[in-house]
Every structure is written in structure tokens, then in C-alpha cells.
Phi, psi and omega in degrees: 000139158264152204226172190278149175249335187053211190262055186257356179298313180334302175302349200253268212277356182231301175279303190328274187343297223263349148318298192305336175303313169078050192279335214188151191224133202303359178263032182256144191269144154228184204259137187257123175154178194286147195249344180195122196033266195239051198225169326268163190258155188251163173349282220261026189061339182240183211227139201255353154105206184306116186229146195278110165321325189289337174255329149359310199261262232315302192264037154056039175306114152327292187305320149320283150342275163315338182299297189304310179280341173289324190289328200262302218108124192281341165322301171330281194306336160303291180303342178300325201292328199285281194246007136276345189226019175044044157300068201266020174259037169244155215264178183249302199182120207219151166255114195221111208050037151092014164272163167251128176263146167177106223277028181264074201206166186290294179326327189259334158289302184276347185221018152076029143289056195272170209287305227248305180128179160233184201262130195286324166286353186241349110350293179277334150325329204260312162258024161276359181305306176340274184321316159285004183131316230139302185299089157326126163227142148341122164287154196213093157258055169206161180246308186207152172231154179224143190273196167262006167276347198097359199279159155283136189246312181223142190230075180280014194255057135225076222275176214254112193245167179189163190259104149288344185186154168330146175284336212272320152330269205327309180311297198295337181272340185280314179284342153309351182244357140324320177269356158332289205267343180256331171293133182306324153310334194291149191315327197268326197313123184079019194221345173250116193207098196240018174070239186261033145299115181304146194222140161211168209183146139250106201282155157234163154211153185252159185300154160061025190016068152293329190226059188272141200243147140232174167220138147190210197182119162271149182309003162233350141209194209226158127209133172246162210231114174236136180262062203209182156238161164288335172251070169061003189302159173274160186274173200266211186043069197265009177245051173253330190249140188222087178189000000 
């Protein structure tokens, strides 16, 4: 199924990018406030004046995020997401009830308002990119089968890879995203505990919390985690979630 991402999109379509880009460093500063009246707004409603993109990523700034992307260009950020990190259900411009749709726009790039949404494997497929170096690889769920002679029947161990980004791009957004989960600010903080296994992540949530994400990764694997119903209901406890 594609599911809604909230802001777990944000490291694939915003920091990834506009790091590789060489737009922005996680020690760069922007103004955390509203970019057109009161819009857009963050988790916790208020808006706190100059801020480092490194607390950004940890506290999930809406306005940061946007920020970010106004600086790229929502073209870039599409296309880095699509086709460097294979995000391939997010659309250019589809007619959908007599609407024109379309996620080359601020809302769906920078805070993951998409028309469809992503696939929870191509999600984790996107941030195992991290982990790896830089290096998009095809997800596989076999690497090789064999018959009862021994013969090979399927040979999946050389899956279809491509460099999306720097190892050094890759390095600086996996320690920005460490504070996710290590900053006393952060969306995760106290909530992720793998005892001293370095942990790094993005949390989401969807409008009316339809929807909760974590995405992440220790240096031996990548999982994202979706939270949700099937027919969309909103989830119960809703001040449990903060992103």
C-alpha cells in the first residue's frame, strides 16, 4: 500500500538533497517562523526565531523544512526523491477527479503531503541509501534460491545500485538524525533504546494522526515502522505523538 509519510519524508526529500546540493550544512542557520501568514505551522504551534537545520531535523521544524526547500526548488527535491532514492509513486501531474494533482509542490516535498503517498519498502529501501555510503540499492526479497540438485533457480545477488550521494552527504545527515533520537528535543528522544547501539531516525505523523512513522538505522540495518488502519481511521492516544 502507499501510506501518507508526514515528516519522515523530510531526510529523502529535503535535507538529503539540499546537503548534496551544498544548500545548506546542518550548522546553517534559518529563521524558524512562517514563510506566508501563518503557514506553515510546527508540531508544537509556536515558532522559536533563528535555528541551526541540525535542530531542525531532531525537532521536526515544519518551517525549517520549508525553508530548506524553498532554497532547492521543489523540481530538485522531486526529482532527487523519484529518481535518486526511487520513491517511484510520487507523481509530476495526474488528474484525479477532475483535479490536477501534483507532489512537485512545498506542502508534499517539504512536510510529505503526497497525492498517493509511499510504499513502506521503498521508504526503507530509501534510507538504507544512509547507511550505505550514498548508494541507492535495489531492495531484494531473496538474494539466490536453489533447487534440490543444487541447481540455481533464481539469482537476485547482484541487485541494480546507482550513487545518489556523497559518503560525506550521507555521513552528516545519519549524525543529524542521531539527534532525532539523542537530543533531549528530539521527536524520538526516549523512545528508541537499543542500549549503546548508535541509533539514527526520522519520526512522522499525518494530519488528524492517521498515520505514525519511525524510519531508521544502526550501522547493520535500516527499518521503518508504519503505524496505522486500513480504512484511515484516526489513531486513539493522540498526544502521544509529537512531530
Amino acid at each position: 500500500s502507499t501510506l501518507q509519510t508526514g515528516s519522515a519524508i523530510k531526510p529523502i526529500s529535503v535535507y538529503g538533497p539540499a546537503m548534496e546540493a551544498g544548500a545548506v550544512s546542518p550548522a546553517t542557520v534559518l529563521f524558524d517562523g512562517p514563510l506566508y501568514d501563518s503557514y506553515p505551522q510546527n508540531y508544537a504551534r509556536r515558532y522559536t526565531g533563528n535555528v541551526s537545520v541540525l535542530t531542525g531535523v531532531s525537532d521536526s521544524m515544519n518551517t525549517i523544512a520549508s525553508r530548506v526547500v524553498e532554497k532547492i526548488g521543489t523540481d530538485y527535491s522531486f526529482e532527487f526523491s523519484k529518481n535518486k532514492f526511487g520513491l517511484s509513486d510520487l507523481i509530476s501531474s495526474e488528474t484525479i477527479n477532475g483535479s490536477e494533482k501534483t507532489d512537485i509542490a512545498l506542502a508534499p516535498m517539504a512536510m510529505g503531503a503526497l497525492t498517493y503517498g509511499v510504499t513502506v519498502r521503498d521508504l526503507t529501501t530509501a534510507y538504507a541509501t544512509y547507511t550505505n555510503h550514498g548508494v541507492w540499492r535495489e531492495s531484494r526479497t531473496y538474494s539466490i534460491v536453489y533447487d534440490s540438485d543444487g541447481n540455481v533457480v533464481l539469482d537476485n545477488t547482484s541487485p541494480v545500485s546507482s550513487t545518489a550521494m556523497k559518503s560525506s552527504t550521507a555521513y552528516l545527515l545519519t549524525d543529524a538524525m542521531r539527534g532525532v533520537v539523542e537530543d533531549p528535543e528530539g521527536t524520538a528522544y526516549g523512545q528508541i533504546n537499543l542500549g549503546y547501539m548508535p541509533v539514527a531516525g526520522k519520526t512522522g505523523t499525518t494530519s488528524s494522526y492517521k498515520d505514525i512513522w519511525f524510519a531508521g538505522f544502526t550501522p547493520y540495518y535500516t527499518c521503518c515502522v508504519w503505524g496505522g488502519y486500513d480504512n484511515n481511521a484516526a489513531l486513539p492516544s493522540q498526544d502521544i505523538y509529537h512531530t
